[in-house]
N, C-alpha and C positions, 0 to 999 in steps of 0.2 A: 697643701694645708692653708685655712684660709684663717686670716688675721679679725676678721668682722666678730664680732662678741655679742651677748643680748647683757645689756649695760646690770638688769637686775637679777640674773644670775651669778653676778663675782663676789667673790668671797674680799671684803675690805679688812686690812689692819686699823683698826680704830681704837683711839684712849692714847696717851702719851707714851712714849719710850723712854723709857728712866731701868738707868742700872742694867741694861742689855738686856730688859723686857717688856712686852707691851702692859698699861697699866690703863686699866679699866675707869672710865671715867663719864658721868652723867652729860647726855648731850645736852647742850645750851643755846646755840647758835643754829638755826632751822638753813641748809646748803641746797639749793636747784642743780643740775645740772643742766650747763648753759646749751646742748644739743636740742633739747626736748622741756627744757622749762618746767621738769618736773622735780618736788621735792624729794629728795632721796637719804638725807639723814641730816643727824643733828652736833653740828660740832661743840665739842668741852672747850670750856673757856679756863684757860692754867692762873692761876690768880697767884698772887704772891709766896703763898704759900707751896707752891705745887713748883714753881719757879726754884723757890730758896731750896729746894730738896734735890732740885736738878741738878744747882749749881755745885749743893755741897757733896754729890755725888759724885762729880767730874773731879772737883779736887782729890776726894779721897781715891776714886780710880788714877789721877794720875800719884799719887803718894806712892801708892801698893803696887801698881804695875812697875812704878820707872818710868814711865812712856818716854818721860824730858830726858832723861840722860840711856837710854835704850842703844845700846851698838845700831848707828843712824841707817846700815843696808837691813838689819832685820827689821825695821820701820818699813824700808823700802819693799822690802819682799812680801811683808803683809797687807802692805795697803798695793801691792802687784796684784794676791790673791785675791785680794776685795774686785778688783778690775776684773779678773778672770770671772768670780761668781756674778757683776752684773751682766755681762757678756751671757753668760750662760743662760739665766733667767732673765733673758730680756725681755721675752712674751707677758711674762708676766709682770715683769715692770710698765712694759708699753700700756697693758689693760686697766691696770691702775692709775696711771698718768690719765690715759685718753677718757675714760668716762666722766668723771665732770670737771676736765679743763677746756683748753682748748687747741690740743694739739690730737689732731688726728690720728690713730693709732698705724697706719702707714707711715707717716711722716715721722714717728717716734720711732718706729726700728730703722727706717731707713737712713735715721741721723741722730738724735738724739740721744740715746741707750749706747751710741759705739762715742759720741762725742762722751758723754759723761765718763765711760771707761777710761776714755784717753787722757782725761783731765787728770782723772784719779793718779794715771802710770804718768803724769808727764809732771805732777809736783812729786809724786814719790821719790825722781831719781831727784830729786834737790836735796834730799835729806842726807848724802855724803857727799852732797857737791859745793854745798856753800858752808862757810864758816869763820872762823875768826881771819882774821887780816895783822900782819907783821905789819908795820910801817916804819916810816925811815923818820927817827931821830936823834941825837948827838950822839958821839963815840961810846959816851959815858951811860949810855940807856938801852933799855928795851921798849920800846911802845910796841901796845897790841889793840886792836878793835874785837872785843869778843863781845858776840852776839848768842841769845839764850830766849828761849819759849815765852810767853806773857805767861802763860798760867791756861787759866777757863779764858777762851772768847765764846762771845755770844754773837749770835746769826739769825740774820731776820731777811728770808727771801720773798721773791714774789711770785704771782700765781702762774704768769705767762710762760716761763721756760721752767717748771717746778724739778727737776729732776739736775739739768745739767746748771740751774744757780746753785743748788746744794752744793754738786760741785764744785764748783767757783767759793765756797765757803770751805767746806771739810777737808777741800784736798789739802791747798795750802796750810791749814791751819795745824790739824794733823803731822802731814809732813815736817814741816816748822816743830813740831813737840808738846804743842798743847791741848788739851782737851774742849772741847764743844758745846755749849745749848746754843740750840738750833730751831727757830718759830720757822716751819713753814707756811704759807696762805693759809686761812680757814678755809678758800674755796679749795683748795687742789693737794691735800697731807699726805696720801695712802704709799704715792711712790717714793717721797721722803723718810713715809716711817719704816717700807721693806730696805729702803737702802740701806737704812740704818742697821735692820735686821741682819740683813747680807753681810755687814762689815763686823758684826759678831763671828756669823759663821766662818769667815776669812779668818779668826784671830786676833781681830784688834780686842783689847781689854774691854768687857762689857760697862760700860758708865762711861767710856771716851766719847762717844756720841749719845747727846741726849737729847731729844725732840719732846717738847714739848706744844700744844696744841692751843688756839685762841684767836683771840683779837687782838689791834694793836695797842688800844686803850689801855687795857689790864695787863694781858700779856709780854705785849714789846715793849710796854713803857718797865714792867718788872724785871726784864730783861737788861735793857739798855740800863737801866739806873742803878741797877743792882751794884753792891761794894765787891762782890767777889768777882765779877764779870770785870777782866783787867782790859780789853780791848772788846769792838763793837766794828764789826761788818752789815753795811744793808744794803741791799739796793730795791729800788721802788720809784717813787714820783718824789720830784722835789719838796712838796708841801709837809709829805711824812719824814724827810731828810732832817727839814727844821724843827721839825716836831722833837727828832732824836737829840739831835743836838743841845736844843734846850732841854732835855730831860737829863742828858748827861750834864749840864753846867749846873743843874739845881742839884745833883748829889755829889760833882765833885769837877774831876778832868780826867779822861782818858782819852787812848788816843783810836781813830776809827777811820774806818774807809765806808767813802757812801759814794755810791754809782747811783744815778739820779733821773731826771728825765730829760727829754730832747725833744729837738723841734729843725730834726737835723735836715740843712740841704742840700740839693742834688742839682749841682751845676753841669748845663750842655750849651760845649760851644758851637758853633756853625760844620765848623770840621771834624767833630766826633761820627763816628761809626754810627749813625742812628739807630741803625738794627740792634745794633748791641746795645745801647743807651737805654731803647725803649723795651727793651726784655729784661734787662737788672734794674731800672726804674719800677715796671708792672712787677715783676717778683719779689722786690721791696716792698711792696704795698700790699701785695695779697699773701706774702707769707704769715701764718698767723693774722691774717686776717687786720693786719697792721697794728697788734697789738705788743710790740717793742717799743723798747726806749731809743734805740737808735735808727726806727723806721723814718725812714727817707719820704718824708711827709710834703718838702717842700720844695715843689722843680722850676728850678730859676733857669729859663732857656735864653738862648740867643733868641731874639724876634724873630728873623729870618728862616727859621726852622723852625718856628715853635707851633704853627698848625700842623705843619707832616709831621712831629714828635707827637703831638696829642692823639692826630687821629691813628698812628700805631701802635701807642698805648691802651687805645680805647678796643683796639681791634680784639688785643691780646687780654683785656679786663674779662670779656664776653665769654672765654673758654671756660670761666671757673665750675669747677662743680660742688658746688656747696654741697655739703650733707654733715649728719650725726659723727660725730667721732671717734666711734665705733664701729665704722665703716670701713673697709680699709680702702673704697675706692673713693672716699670723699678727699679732695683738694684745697677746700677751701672751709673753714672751720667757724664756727657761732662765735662773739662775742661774748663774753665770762658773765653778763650777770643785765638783769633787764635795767638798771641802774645806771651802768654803764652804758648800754646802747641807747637810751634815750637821753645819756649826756651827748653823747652821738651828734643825736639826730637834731639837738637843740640849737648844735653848735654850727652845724649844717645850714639849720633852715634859718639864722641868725644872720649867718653870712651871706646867702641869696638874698634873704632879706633888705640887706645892706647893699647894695647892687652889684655883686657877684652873678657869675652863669653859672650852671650847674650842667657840665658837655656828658654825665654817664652819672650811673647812680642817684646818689640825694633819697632816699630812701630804705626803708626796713624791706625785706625779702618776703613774699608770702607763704611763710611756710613756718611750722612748728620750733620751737627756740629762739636763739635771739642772734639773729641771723641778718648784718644790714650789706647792703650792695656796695661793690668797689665805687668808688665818687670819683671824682673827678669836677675841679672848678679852676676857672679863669675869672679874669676880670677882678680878680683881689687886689686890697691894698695892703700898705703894712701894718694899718690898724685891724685890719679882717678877722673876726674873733679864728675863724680856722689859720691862719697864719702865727697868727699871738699866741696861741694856747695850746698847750699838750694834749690833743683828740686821746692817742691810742686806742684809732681804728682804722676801715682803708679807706682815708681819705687825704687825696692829694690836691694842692692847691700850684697853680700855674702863674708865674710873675717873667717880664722878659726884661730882657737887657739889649744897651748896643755894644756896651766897651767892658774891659775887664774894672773896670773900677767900680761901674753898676752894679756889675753883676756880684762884686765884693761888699759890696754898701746892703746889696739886697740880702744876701746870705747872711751877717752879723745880725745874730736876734737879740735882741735886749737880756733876755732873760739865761736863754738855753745854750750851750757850746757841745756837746756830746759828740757828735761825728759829723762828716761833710762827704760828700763825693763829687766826683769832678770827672768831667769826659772830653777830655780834646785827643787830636793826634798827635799834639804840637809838644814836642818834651820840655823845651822850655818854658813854656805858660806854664807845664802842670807843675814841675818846680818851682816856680816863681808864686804860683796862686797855691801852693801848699804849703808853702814859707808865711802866707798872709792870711790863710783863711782861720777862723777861732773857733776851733775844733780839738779834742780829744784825741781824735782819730779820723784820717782824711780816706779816702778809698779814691783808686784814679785807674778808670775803666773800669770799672766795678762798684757794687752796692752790698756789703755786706761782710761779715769774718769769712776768713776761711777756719780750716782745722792745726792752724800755725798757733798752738797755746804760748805761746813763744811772747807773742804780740799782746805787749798790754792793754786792758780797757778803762776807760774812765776822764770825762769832763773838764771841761773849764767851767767858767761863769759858779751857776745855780747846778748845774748836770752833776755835781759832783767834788767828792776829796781823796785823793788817792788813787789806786789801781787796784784792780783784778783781771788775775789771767798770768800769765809772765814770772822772771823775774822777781819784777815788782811786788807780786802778790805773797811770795812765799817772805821775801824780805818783810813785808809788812808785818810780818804774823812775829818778828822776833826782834826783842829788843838789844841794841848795842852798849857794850858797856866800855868805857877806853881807861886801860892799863897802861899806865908807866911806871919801871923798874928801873933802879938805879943799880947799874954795874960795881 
């Protein structure tokens, strides 16, 4: 059976989800599909009003169901089934995803669609695993730490991983006891609004999750500043972080997690494995077409190795097979939006300009959509706009060092902290320089997560406040309250 689709034959969920149905709504917003650069519909903008109905929906589903105080394993077993139904329907999750984002419809079954599942089942078992805490104080007392649901959180993902960020929203949050609105991308909504659908069919109370549909103007600012929206998850670029933030101080204080953007780097020392360096290097930059936050954008080499790393990188750039998204042999996937790749291409020809080399790419692809070449530049400094500024695209820039102190001086970006990686043999350097590096998350012989949900995400610096993933993430979602009782 073959995975490749014709983009204008699928059937899209379109209009908001409110109340555990789809809700029919005037398109506003004209969306391309970034494969073929063709217009293909028109997204609803949820304005305040369409928000405040969201909101008051979530409350009164969680009123009437219970969801918060619900026996915490049949939580667990429902949001199990919701895992089991995206599993199932994954083909048709992957087709909604891949047509106009930018994840290839290969690359969505063959990771995507089973990561989301597992996110799903891997906060569900938190739900009777964590809870209030006894603690030790005088003879004469009881003290307790009890912890309890926000209420409604509000969820504002991004276009690049649209399926498995949901995730990283609903699971915890869910699991944790509270109800949901949820903005996905205007560019990428269709697989967020069946997921949503699916988690009906599974049983969760219809109104626990509610999608609504827009911009971030109208909609994530109605969102984030809303009085009933008690907590606030986003992740995106740092400049929409501050945006949030200040929207939330003009209506009040609540508390929120924001995953942010990077400018993360990728240190190789002399004695690292090259072969391996320069294959989780290249698969770092061409994944998604290098449109992550934690893409490994900036490769700080020992000198002494830093021609034979580049020209095995460059070797390994040349394989890619670009194509539609829709394809399921395509590898290497378009850029989200012609807006985007001519920030691109700006930021590219800014930096050569500046007296940078440009050793592979520096260019847009000749071919239909918005499609630019793996890059590759040397010769940068720390002012280089490609070094200073968050691309999210595949463009890597090359800086060398002699000693580990350089190479620490050069990795510290003024702005970004989000992730680092680091390649030596040597166990002690990678201890030692993962003790000093200002990172969120360091990766050592490797470039990337694995499927350890276990492992938290999120920044220092500007990248970021809080975590998602882990732990971390489900605790975020519930507030503690501390009890003392006198004997």
């Amino acid at each position: 059976m073959t995975l490749s689709f014709d983009p204008d034959s699928l059937v899209l969920p379109k209009g908001h989800f409110i109340g555990g149905r789809l809700i029919e709504a005037p398109g506003q917003l004209p969306i391309k599909r970034p494969s073929d650069a063709k217009a293909y519909w028109d997204c609803p903008i949820a304005d305040a009003g369409i928000v405040d109905r969201a909101v008051d929906t979530a409350h009164r589903t969680l009123k009437e169901s219970g969801w918060a105080t619900l026996r915490p394993r049949e939580r667990t077993r429902l949001m199990q089934r919701w895992a089991d139904l995206i599993e199932e329907e994954a083909i048709p999750l992957a087709k909604m995803e891949a047509v106009g984002s930018t994840r290839p419809v290969g690359h969505l079954i063959a990771g995507d669609i089973g990561v989301t599942a597992e996110q799903i089942r891997f906060f569900a078992e938190f739900a009777d695993k964590e809870g209030s805490d006894v603690v030790p104080t005088d003879g004469n007392s009881l003290g307790m730490i009890m912890t309890e649901p926000y209420g409604v959180v509000g969820a504002i993902t991004p276009w690049n991983f649209p399926l498995s960020m949901a995730a990283w929203k609903l699971g915890p949050a869910l699991a944790a006891g509270n109800a949901v609105v949820l903005k996905p991308s205007e560019m990428t909504p269709f697989s967020t609004l069946y997921l949503a659908e699916l988690a009906v069919r599974a049983g969760l109370p219809g109104g626990l999750i509610n999608i609504v549909l827009g911009d971030g103007a109208t909609t994530g600012s109605a969102i984030t500043g809303h009085p009933g929206i008690a907590k606030v998850s986003f992740t995106g670029s740092t400049g929409a972080g501050s945006a949030i933030m200040a929207n939330i101080a003009r209506s009040g204080v609540k508390p929120m997690t924001l995953e942010l953007g990077g400018k993360s780097p990728q240190l190789v020392f002399a004695d690292a494995d090259l072969d391996l360096a320069a294959g989780a290097i290249a698969t770092s930059l061409l994944s998604n077409a290098g449109q992550a936050c934690v893409a490994g954008s900036r490769l700080i080499v020992e000198a002494r190795v830093a021609d034979a790393l580049a020209e095995a990188i460059i070797v390994r750039l040349a394989t890619v097979r670009p194509g539609p998204t829709w394809d399921e042999t395509t590898d290497y996937p378009p850029i989200i939006s012609e807006r985007q790749i001519g920030r691109i291409d700006s930021i590219v020809r800014a930096t050569i300009e500046g007296g940078a080399e440009c050793l592979a790419g520096g260019k847009r692809l000749d071919r239909e959509g918005y499609f630019y070449a793996p890059t590759l530049i040397s010769g940068v400094t720390a002012t280089s706009p490609a070094v200073l500024e968050e691309i999210f695209g595949p463009v890597l820039t090359i800086q060398t060092f002699e000693d580990e102190e350089e190479a620490l001086t050069l990795a510290d970006h003024p702005t970004y902290a989000l992730a680092a990686g680091l390649f030596t043999r040597d166990l002690s350097r990678a201890i030692r320089l993962t003790r000093r590096l200002q990172a969120g998350t360091v990766w050592v012989n490797r470039y990337g997560r694995s499927r350890d949900h276990i492992l938290p995400t999120g920044g220092y610096k500007q990248s970021g406040i809080g975590k998602d993933l882990g732990r971390d993430a489900f605790l975020a979602n519930r507030k503690s309250k501390s009890v003392l009782i006198s004997l």
